[in-house]
C-alpha positions in Angstrom: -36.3 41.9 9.7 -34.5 39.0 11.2 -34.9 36.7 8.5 -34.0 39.3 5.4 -30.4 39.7 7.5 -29.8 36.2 8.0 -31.5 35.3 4.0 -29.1 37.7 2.8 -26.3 36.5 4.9 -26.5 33.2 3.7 -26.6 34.5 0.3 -23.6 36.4 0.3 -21.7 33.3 2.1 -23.1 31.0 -0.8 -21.5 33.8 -3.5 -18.3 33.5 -1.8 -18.4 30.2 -1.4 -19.2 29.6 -5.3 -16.8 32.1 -6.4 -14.0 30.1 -4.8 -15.2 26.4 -5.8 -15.2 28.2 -9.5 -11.9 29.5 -9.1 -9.5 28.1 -12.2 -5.6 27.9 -12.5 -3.9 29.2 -15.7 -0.2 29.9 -16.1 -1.1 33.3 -18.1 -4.0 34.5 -19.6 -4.0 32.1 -23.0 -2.8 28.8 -20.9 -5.7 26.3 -20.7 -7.6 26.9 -17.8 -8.0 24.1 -15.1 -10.6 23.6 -12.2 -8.4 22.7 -9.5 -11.4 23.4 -6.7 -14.0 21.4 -8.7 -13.5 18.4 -6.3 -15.7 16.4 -8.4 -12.8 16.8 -11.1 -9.8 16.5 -9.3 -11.1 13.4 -7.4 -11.6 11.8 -11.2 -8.3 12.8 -11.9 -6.7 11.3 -9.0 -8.3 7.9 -10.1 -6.8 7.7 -13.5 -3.5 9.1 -11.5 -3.6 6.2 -9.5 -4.7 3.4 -12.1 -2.7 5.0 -15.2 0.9 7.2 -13.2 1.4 6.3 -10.3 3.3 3.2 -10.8 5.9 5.0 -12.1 5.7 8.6 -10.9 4.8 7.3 -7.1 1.9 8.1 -5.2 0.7 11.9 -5.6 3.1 12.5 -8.0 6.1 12.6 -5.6 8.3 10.8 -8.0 10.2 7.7 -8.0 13.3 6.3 -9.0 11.9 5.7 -12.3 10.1 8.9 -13.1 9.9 12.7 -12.0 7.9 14.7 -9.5 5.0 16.1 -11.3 3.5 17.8 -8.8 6.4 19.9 -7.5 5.5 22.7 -10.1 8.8 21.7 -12.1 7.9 19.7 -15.2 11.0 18.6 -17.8 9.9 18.4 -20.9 7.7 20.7 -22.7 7.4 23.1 -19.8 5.4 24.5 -16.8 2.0 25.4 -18.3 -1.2 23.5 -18.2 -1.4 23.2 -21.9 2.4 22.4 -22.5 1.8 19.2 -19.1 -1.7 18.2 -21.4 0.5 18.2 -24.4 3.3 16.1 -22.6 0.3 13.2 -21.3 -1.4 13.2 -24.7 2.2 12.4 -27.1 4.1 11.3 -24.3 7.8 12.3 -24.1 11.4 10.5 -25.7 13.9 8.7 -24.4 16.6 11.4 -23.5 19.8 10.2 -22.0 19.9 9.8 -18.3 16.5 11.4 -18.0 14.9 7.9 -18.1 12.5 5.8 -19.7 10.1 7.1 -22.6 6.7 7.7 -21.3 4.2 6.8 -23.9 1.5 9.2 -25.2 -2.1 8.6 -23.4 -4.2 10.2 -26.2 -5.5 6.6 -27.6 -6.2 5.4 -23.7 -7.8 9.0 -22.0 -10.2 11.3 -23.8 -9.7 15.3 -23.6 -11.6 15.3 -20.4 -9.4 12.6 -18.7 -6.4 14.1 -19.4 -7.7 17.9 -18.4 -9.1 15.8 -15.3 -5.4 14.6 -14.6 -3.8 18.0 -15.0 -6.1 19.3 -12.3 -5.0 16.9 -9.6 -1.9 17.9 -10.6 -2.5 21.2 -10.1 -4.6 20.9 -7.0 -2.0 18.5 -5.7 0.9 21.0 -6.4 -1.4 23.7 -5.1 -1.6 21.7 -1.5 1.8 20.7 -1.6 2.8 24.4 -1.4 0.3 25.1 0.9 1.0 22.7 3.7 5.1 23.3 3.5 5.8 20.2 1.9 7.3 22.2 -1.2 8.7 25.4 -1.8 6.7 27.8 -3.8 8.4 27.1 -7.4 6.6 30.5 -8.5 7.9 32.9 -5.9 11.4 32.8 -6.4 10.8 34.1 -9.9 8.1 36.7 -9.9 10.4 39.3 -10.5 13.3 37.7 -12.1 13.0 40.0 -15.6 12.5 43.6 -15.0 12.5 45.7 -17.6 13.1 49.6 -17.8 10.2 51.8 -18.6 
């Protein structure tokens, strides 16, 4: 009896524990969908960070005198979603006044998978950032900015 508790214990630990490594991140329910607790992913995401971005947009992301914070949950040109920051690494963005330097697209130097792969770390980065205090929570200030009457 002993061993069916503690077989079915470990089971249901190994459930939670797989439901939570499996967990995505999405924006809303048509954003693309990101594995930010796949470690295997965001660990080849921070590689290409740190070869391809991080010259310029400092070490996780933090930003730098010559580009933005991209893992404070604030992105400037296309917008906040997953698909809209894969968008912005695979055409790059313009030169726009005093926002700085053009970044160049990455779509002939990263496949699909690379670039998803950098978006995760992005994502999981952000995701720690908030978590340890280091950030505030961009999200929570606006969870109920538009109400709407019934």
């Amino acid at each position: 009896m002993k061993k069916i508790s503690i077989f079915t214990l470990v089971l249901g630990l190994l459930t939670v524990v797989s439901g939570v490594s499996a967990q995505p991140h999405k924006m809303h329910p048509l954003d693309l969908e990101v594995p930010i607790s796949d470690n295997q992913v965001v660990t080849q995401g921070a590689e290409i960070f740190s070869e391809k971005c991080s010259a310029c947009h400092g070490g996780q992301g933090v930003g730098t005198g010559r580009a933005p914070c991209v893992s404070c949950g604030k992105f400037m040109f296309r917008g906040n979603t997953n698909s809209e920051i894969y968008e912005t690494i695979y055409s790059g963005t313009p030169r726009t006044g005093s926002r700085g330097g053009k970044m160049g697209a990455f779509s002939s130097m990263l496949n699909k998978s690379e670039i998803i792969s950098l978006v995760t770390y992005l994502r999981a980065t952000e995701r720690s950032r908030i978590a340890s205090g280091e950030i505030e929570d961009p999200y929570a200030k606006n969870q109920d900015a538009m109400v709407f009457p019934d």
